[in-house]
Kinemage of the C-alpha trace (Angstrom):
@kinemage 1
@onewidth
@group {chain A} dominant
@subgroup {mainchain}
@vectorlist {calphas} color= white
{ca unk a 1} P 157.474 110.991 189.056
{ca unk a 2} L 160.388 112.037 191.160
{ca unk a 3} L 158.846 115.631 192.738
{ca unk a 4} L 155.311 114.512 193.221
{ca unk a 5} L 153.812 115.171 196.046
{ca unk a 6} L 152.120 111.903 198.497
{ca unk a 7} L 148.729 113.072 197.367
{ca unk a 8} L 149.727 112.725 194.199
{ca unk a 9} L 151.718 109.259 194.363
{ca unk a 10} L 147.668 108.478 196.058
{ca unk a 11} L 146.093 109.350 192.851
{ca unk a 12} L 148.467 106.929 190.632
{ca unk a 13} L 147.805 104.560 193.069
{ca unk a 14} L 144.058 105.066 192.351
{ca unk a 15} L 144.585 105.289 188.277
{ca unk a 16} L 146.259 102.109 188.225
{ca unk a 17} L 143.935 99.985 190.303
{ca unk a 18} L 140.973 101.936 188.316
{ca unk a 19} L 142.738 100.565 184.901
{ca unk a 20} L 142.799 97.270 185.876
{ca unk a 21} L 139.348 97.315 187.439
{ca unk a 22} L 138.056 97.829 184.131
{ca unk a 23} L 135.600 95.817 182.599
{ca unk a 24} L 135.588 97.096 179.355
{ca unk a 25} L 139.037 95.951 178.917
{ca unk a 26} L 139.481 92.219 177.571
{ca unk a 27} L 142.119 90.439 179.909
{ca unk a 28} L 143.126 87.728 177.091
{ca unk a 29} L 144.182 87.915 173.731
{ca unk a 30} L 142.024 87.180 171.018
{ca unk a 31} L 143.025 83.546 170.718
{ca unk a 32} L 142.204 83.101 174.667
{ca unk a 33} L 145.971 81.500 175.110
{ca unk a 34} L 147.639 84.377 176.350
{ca unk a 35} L 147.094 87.674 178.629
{ca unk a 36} L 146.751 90.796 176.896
{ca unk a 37} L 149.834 93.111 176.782
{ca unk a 38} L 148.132 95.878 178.243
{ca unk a 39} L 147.876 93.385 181.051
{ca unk a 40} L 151.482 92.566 181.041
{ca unk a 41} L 152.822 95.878 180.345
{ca unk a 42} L 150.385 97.724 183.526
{ca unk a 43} L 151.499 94.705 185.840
{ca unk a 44} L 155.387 95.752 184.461
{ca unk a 45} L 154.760 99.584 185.286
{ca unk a 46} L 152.942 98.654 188.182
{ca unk a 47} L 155.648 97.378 189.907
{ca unk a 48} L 158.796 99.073 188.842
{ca unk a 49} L 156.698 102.372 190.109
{ca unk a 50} L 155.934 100.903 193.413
{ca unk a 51} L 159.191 99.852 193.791
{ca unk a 52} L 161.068 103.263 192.863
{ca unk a 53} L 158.112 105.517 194.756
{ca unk a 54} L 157.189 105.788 197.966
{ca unk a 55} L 153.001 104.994 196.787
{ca unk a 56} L 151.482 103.182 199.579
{ca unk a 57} L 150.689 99.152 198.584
{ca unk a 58} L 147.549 98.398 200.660
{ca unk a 59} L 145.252 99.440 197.823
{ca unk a 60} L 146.377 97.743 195.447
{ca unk a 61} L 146.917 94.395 197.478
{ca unk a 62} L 143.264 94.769 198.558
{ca unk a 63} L 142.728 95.244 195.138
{ca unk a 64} L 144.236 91.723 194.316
{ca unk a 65} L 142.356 90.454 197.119
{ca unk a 66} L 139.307 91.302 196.512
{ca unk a 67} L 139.731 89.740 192.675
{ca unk a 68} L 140.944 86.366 194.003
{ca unk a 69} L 137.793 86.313 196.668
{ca unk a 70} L 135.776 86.642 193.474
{ca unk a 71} L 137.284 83.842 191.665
{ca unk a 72} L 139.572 86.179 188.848
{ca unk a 73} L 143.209 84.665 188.885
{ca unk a 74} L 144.239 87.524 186.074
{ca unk a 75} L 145.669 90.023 188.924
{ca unk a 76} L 147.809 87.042 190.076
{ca unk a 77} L 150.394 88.756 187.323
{ca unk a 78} L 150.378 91.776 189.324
{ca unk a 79} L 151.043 90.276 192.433
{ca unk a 80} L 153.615 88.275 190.667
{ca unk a 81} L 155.607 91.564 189.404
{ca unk a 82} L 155.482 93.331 192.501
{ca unk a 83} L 156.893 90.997 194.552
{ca unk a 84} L 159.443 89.850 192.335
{ca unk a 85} L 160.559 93.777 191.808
{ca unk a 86} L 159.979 94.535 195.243
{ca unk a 87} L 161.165 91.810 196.836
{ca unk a 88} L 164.479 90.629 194.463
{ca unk a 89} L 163.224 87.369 193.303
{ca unk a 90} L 164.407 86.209 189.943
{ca unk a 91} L 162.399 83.323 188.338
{ca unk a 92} L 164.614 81.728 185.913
{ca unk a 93} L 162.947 79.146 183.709
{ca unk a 94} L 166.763 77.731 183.034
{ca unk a 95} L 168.585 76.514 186.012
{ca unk a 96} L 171.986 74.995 185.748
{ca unk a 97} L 173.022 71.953 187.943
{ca unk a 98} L 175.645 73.959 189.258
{ca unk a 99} L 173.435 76.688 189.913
{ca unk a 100} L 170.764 74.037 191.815
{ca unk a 101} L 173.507 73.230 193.741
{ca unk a 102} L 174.819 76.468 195.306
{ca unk a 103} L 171.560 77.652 196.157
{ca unk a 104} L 171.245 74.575 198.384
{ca unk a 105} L 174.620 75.761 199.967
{ca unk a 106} L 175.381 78.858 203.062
{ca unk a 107} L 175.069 82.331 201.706
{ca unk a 108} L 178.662 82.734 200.273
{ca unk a 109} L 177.949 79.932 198.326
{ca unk a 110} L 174.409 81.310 197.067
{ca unk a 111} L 176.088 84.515 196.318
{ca unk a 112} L 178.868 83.364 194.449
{ca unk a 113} L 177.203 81.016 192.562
{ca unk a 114} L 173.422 80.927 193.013
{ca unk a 115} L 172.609 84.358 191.695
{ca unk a 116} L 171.645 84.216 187.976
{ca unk a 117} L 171.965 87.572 186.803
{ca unk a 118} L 173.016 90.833 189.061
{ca unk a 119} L 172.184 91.803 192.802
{ca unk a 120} L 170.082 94.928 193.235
{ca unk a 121} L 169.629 96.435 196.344
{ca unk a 122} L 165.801 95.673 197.626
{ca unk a 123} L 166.178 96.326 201.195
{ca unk a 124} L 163.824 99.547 201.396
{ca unk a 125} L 161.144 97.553 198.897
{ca unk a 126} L 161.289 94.758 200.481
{ca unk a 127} L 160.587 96.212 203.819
{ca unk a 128} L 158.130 98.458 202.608
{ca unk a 129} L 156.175 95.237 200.681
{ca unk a 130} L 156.634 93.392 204.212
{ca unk a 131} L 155.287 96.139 206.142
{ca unk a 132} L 152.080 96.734 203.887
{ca unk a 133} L 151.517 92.582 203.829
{ca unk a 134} L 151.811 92.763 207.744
{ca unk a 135} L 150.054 96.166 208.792
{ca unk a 136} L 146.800 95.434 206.515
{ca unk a 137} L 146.396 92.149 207.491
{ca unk a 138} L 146.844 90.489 203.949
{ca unk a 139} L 149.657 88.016 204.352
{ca unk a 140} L 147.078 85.084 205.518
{ca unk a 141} L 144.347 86.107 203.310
{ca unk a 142} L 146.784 86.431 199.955
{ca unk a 143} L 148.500 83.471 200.744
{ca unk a 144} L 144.659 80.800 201.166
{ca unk a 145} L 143.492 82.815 198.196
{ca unk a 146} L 146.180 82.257 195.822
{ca unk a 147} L 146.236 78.355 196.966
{ca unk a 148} L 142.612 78.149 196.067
{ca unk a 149} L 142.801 79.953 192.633
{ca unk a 150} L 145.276 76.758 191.807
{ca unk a 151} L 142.439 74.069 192.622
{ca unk a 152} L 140.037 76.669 191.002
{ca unk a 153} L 141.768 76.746 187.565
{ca unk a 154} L 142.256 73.197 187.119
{ca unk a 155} L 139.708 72.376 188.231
{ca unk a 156} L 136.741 74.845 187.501
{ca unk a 157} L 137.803 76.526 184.474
């Protein structure tokens, strides 16, 4: 993926919004509790690729958009990866009291003792994830849509 060219990085952009907009493709497992692992494992690629490559985010954030306006909360896990790739964030489902507290401290506190596993440089990512959110006018939109998808899910579905 390293010495493609920008049209190229276009058309994997396409391919991967194309394989998630399929309907063929069941989005649960069979015993409706959990999402499929081609689900998981396309929302993993997904954003480790557009973290690494220079592929321009818009489509695919339109992408996630568009499923939210329609009521589908199942490319919520792709927003999910991407920004936590893209951005740095590390959910950790096991949070220490110590830990709790230095993240409520200054930064040299945070990064001594609030960081639960190692630092990785995000800068570029970040700015690039920023930059698409800002220049396609999605931050608003994103943000309303994925508050409504929680009242729609409890209460709807």
């Amino acid at each position: 993926l390293k010495y493609l060219t920008p049209v190229a990085y276009d058309m994997l952009a396409y391919c991967i919004i194309e394989a998630l907009g399929n309907p063929q493709k069941e989005r649960m497992k069979h015993e409706d509790t959990n999402l499929s692992s081609w689900l998981q494992g396309l929302a993993n690629f997904c954003a480790n690729v557009f973290k690494k490559y220079p592929i321009e985010l818009t489509g695919l954030l339109q992408y996630v958009t568009n499923q939210l306006k329609a009521g589908k909360s199942f490319d919520l896990l792709v927003l999910k990866e991407v920004i936590q790739k893209m951005a740095g964030i590390e959910i950790s489902d096991e949070v220490t009291p110590s830990q709790l507290e230095a993240m409520a401290g200054g930064e040299l506190l945070k990064a001594e003792g609030g960081y639960f596993s190692q630092v990785r440089n995000t800068k570029k990512s970040s700015q690039r994830l920023r930059e698409s959110l800002v220049d396609s006018n999605l931050c608003l939109p994103l943000c309303l849509l994925t508050a409504q998808q929680r009242d729609y899910i409890i209460f709807r579905d």
